[in-house]
N, C-alpha and C positions, 0 to 999 in steps of 0.2 A: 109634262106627259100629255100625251091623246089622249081626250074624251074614251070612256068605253064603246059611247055612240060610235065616236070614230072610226076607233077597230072595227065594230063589229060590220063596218060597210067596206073598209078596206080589206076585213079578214081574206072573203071567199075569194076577190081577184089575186091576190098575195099568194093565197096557195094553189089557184093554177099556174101562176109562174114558177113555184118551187117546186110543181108538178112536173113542167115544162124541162125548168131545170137540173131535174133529178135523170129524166130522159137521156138529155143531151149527154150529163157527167158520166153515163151509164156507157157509153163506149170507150172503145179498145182503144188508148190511147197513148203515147210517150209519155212518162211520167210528168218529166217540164211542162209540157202543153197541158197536161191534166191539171196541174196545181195552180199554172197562173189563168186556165176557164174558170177553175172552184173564185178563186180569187176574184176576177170581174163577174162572174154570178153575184158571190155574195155581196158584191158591193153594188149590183144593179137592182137586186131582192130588197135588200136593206135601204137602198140610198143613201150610200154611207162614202164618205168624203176618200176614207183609205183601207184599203183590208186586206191584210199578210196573213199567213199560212206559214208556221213555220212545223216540221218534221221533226222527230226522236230518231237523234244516229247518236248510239250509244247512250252518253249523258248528257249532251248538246243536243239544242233544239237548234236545226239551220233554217233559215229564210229559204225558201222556196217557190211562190208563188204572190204576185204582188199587183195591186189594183191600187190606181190614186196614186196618191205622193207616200205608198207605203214604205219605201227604200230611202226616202227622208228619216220619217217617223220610227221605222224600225234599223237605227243608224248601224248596232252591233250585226253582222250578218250568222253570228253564231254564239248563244250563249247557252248556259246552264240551265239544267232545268231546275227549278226552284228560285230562278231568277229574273230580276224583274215581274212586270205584272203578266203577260205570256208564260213564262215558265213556271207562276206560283200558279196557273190555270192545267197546266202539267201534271205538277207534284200534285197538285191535287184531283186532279180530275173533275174539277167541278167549274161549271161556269165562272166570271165574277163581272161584273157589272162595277164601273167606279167613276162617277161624275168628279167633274175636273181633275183628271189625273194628271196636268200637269205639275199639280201641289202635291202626289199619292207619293210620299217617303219610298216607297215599295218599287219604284224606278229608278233605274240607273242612272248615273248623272248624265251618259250620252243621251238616253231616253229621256227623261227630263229636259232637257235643254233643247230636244228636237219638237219635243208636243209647246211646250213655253213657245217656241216661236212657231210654229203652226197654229196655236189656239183653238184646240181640240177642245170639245167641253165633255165631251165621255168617251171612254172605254168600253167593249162587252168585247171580252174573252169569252171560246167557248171550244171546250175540249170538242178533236175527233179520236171517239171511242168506239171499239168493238168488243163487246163483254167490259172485260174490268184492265183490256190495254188500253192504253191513249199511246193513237198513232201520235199526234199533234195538237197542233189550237190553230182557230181562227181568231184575229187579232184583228178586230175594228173599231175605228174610229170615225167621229162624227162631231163637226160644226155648228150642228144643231144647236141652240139655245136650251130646248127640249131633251137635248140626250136621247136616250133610246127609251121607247114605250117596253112594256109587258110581253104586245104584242109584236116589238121586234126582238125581242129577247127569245120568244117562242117557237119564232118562224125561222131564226139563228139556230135554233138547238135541233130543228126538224131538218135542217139545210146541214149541219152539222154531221147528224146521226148518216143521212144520205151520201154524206163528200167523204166519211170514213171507210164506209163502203166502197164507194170509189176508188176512194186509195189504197186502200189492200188488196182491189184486185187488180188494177193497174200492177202492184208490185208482187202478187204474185205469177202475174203473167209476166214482168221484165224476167222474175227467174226460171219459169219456165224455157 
């Protein structure tokens, strides 16, 4: 993990880009295009090797948005929610953070066998919520030896709360 030194001098430029990036996500856009921006955002925010976006249609969460070798890593293009480590960040609505998940029981054998030969060394799941829905999760991964700090977990959940926004009205404007 970063020093807190660290953070604390990378903090303030980290959040004008999630500032920047909140802007950009704020427009009227095709939903596609919206999910796979959200998607090379967060993985330009984070510096993060891969990071999927998958949606709630119905009781399947589908891939929709993909940065990196996310369509490697995220091999199933539609699973359950409550399943694997994405859909148990679903069911429950709450972040999860899980260094070396390629060992994490909690993956599917496709999923399992795609981060084993990527050699991921973390995971942060992180619900998009409004109120007490979760649209979705962002699902990233990272290279890093380090895994993800505090303060990527932070600035994930803030890029998070923002990208859910985005998405619901993106999808309330598709039906309009």
């Amino acid at each position: 993990m970063a020093s807190q030194a660290q953070e604390l001098t990378t903090l303030p430029a980290r959040l004008e880009t999630l500032l920047e990036m909140t802007r950009q996500l704020s427009q009227i856009l095709p939903l596609d295009t919206l999910l796979s921006n959200m998607a090379h955002a967060c993985g330009s925010l984070l510096n993060s090797d891969s990071v999927g976006i998958r949606v709630v249609e119905g009781d399947d969460l589908v891939l929709a948005g993909v940065c990196g070798d996310a369509l490697a890593a995220m091999a199933t293009p539609r699973i359950k929610i409550g399943e694997s480590l994405t859909g148990i960040v679903v069911a429950t609505g709450e972040s999860l953070l899980v260094s070396d998940p390629a060992n994490d029981h909690r993956l599917t054998p496709a999923h399992r066998a795609a981060y084993q030969s990527a050699g991921y060394r973390a995971f942060l799941g992180v619900p998009l919520r409004i109120g007490d829905q979760v649209l979705g999760a962002l699902s990233i991964r990272t290279h890093r030896e380090e895994g993800f700090s505090a303060e990527d977990v932070s600035i994930a959940t803030a890029f998070a709360a923002q990208a859910a926004i985005g998405l619901e009205n993106a999808r309330l404007y598709q039906e309009s």
